[in-house]
C-alpha positions as a printed NumPy array, in Angstrom:
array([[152.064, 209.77 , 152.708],
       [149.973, 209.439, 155.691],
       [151.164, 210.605, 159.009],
       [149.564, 207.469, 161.272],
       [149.462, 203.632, 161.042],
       [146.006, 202.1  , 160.177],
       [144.331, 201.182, 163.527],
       [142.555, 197.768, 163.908],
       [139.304, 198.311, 163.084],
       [139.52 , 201.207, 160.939],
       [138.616, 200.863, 157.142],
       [141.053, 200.388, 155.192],
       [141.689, 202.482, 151.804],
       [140.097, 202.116, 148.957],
       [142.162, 200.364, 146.361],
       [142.581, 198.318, 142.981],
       [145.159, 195.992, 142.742],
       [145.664, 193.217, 140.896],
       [146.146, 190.055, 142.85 ],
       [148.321, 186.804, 142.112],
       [146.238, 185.882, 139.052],
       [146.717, 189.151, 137.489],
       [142.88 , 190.097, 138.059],
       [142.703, 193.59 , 139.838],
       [140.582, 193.45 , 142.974],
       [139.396, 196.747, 145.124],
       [138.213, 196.801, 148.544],
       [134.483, 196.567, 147.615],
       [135.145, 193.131, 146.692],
       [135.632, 191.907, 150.218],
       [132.925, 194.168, 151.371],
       [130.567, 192.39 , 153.968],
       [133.564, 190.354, 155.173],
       [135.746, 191.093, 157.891],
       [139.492, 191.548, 156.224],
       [142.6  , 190.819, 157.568],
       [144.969, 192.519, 155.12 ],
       [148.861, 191.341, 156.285],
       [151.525, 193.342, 154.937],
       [155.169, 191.745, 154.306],
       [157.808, 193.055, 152.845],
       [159.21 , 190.315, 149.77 ],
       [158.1  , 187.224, 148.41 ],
       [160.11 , 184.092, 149.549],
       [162.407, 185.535, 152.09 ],
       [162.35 , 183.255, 155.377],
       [160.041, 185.573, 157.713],
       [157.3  , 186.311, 155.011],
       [157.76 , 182.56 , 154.118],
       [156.939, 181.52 , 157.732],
       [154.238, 184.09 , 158.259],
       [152.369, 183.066, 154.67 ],
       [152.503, 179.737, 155.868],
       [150.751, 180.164, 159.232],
       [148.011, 182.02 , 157.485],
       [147.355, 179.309, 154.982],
       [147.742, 176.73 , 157.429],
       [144.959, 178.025, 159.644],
       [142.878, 179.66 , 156.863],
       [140.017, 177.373, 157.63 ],
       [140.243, 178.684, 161.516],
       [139.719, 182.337, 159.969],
       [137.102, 181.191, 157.759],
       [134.655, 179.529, 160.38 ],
       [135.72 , 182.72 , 162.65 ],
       [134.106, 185.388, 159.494],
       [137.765, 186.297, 158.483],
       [139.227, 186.401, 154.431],
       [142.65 , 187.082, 154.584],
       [144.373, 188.791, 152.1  ],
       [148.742, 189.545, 151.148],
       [149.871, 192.669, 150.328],
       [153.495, 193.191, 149.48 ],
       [155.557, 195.224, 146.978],
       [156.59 , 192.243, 144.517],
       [154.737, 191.873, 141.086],
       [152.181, 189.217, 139.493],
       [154.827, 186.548, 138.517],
       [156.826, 186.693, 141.721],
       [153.407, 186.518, 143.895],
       [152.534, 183.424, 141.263],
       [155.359, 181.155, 142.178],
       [155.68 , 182.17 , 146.101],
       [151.873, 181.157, 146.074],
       [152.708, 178.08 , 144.104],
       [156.009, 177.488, 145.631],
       [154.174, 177.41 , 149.4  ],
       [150.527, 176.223, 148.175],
       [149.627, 179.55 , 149.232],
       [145.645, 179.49 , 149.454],
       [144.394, 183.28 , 149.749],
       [144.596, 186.132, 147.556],
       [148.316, 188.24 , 147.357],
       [147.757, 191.693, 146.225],
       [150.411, 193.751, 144.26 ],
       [151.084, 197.055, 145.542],
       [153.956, 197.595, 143.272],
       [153.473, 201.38 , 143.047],
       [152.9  , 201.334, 146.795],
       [149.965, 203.138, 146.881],
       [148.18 , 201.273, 149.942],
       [151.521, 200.78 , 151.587],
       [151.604, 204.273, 152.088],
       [148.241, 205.112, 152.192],
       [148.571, 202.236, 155.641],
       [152.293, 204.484, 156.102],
       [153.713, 201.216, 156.075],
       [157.021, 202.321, 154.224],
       [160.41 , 202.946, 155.982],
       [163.842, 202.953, 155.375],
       [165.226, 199.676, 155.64 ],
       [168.344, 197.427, 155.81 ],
       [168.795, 194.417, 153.493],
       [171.894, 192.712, 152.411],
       [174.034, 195.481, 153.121],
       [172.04 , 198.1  , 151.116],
       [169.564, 200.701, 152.305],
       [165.984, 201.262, 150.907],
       [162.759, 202.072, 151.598],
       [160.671, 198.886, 151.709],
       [157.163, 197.573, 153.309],
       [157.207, 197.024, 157.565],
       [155.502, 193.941, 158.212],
       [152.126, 194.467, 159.676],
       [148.675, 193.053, 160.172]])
């Protein structure tokens, strides 16, 4: 695991993950773009719900501005398929599921959820 956060402006890892239709995507396929890659830590919980939504609701404003913006979180195909259809999600959601680039980014920590400790994805841009 990697000792420091990933600073804006830094490139990002290199990685292949398959995305919300199941294709598998790697950084060269955004290359010439500038990337936003948000982090969150589960599909359909109220704060990733709200931040997913303010991305797709001013995609277009990142779009004129030269930005693709791209999901990354720890949940599989199917569960990134119906939180994009559930929220008419319109950008790509990776699938880190073996957390690779989560900790690659040393986005992982210990966490609290319902009671019940684990190590899940910090929220991050």
């Amino acid at each position: 695991m990697t000792e420091e956060v990933l600073k804006v402006g830094e490139p990002a890892p290199d990685f292949a993950l398959k995305d919300d239709h199941g294709c598998v995507r790697t950084l060269k396929d955004f290359q010439g773009r500038k990337l936003i890659l948000y982090f969150y830590p589960e599909d359909e919980t109220p704060g990733c719900t709200i931040e997913a939504q303010g991305f797709r609701d001013h995609l277009e404003d990142f779009a004129r501005a030269g930005w693709q913006v791209v999901g990354v979180s720890n949940d599989d195909v199917a569960a990134h398929c119906g939180f994009r259809d559930h929220h008419g999600l319109n950008f790509p959601l990776l699938c880190d599921v073996d957390r690779t680039l989560s900790n690659d980014c040393a986005l992982m920590s210990e966490q609290v959820k319902d009671g019940k400790t684990r190590i899940r994805i910090n929220r991050s841009t």
